[in-house]
C-alpha positions as CSV (number, residue, x, y, z in Angstrom):
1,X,0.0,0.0,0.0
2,X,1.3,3.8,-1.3
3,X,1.8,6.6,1.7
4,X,0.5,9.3,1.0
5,X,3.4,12.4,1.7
6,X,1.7,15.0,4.1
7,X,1.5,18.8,2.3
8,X,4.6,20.6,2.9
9,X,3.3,24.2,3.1
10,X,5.8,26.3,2.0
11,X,7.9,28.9,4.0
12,X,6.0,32.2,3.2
13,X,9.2,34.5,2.5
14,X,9.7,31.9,0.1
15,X,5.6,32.0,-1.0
16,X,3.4,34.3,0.3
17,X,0.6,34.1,-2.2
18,X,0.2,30.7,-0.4
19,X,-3.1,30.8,1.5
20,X,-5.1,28.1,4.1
21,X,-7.8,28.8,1.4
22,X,-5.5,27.4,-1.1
23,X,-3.7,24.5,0.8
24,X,-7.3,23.4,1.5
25,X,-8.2,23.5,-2.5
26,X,-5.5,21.0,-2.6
27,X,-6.2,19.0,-0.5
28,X,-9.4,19.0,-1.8
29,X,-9.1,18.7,-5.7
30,X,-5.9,16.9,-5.1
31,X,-7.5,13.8,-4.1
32,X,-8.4,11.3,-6.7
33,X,-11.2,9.3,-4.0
34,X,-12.8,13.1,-3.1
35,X,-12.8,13.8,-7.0
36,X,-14.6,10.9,-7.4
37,X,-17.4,11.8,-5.1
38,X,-17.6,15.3,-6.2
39,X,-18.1,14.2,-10.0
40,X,-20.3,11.7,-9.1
41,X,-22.4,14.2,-7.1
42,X,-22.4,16.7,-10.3
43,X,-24.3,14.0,-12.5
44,X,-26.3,12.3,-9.8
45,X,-27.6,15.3,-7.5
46,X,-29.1,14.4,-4.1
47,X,-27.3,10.6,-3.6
48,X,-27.2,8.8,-0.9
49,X,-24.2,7.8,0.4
50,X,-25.5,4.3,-0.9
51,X,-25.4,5.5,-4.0
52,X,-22.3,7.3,-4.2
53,X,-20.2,4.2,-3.1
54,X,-21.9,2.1,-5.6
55,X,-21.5,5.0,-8.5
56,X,-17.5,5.0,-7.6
57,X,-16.4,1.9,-6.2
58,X,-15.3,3.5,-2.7
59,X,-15.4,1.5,0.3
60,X,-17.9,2.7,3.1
61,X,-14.9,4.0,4.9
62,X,-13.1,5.7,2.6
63,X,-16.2,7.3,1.4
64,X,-17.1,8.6,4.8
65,X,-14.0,10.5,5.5
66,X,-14.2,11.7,1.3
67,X,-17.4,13.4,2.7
68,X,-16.5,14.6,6.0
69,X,-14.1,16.6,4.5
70,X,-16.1,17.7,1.5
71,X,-18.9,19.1,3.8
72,X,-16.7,20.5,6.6
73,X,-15.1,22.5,3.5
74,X,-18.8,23.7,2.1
75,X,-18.3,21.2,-1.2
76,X,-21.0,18.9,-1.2
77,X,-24.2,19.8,0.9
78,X,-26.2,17.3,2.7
79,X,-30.2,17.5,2.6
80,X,-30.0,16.7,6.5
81,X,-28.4,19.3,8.7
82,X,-25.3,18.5,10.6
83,X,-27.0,18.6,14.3
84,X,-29.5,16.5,12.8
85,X,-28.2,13.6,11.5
86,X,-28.0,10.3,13.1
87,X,-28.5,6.5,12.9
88,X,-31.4,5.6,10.3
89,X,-31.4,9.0,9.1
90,X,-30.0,8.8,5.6
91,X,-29.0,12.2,3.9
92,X,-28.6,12.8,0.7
93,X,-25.8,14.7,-0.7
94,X,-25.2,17.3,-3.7
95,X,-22.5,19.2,-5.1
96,X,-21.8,23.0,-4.0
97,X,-20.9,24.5,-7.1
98,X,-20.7,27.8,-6.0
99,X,-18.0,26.4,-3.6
100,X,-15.9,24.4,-6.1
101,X,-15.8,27.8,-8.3
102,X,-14.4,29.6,-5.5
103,X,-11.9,26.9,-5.0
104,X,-11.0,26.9,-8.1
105,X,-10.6,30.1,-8.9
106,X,-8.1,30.2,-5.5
107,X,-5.9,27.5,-7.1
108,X,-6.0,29.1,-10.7
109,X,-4.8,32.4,-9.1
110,X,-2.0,31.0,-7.5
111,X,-1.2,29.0,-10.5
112,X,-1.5,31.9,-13.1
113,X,-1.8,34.7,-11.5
114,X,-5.2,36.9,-10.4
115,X,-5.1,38.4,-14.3
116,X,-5.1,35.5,-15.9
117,X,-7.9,34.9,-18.6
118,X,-10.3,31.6,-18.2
């Protein structure tokens, strides 16, 4: 089984157009399982988690933790609120588009600047 290498945040006098915003963009879009979910999402709105794991392949593990982080970062929205959800309550679960954009647009700035064309 691979490692994964933990981010190495740059020093910022070496960096300082590098942002938590951005690091977590990475960490977001840099993940081929959390990809997975959020495409998935895009084509099949309002999933259950059911649903998702059979659409990708994930495990139910790995799929949980893809979706803790994508809704403690705003990506994916769940039709159950947070202070809500329990056993036998099954959310479903959609993409944040508005969110991704932002995300993006944070990593294409750093990448090519903030006057760069789309």
């Amino acid at each position: 089984m691979a490692i994964m290498p933990k981010m190495v945040r740059p020093d910022s006098e070496f960096d300082s157009e590098w942002s938590d915003a951005l690091e977590m963009a990475i960490q977001c879009f840099g993940s081929g399982p959390k990809d997975m979910v959020v495409s998935y999402l895009r084509q099949n709105p309002a999933s259950f988690r059911s649903e998702i794991a059979e659409g990708t392949g994930l495990k139910a593990g790995t799929l949980q933790n893809q979706i803790d982080d994508l809704l403690e970062w705003g990506v994916i929205d769940s039709d159950i609120p947070t202070d809500k959800r329990g056993r036998g309550r099954a959310s479903r679960y959609s993409v944040n588009r508005e969110r991704v954009l932002v995300m993006l647009e944070t990593m294409k700035e750093y990448l090519l600047g903030r006057d760069s064309e789309s």
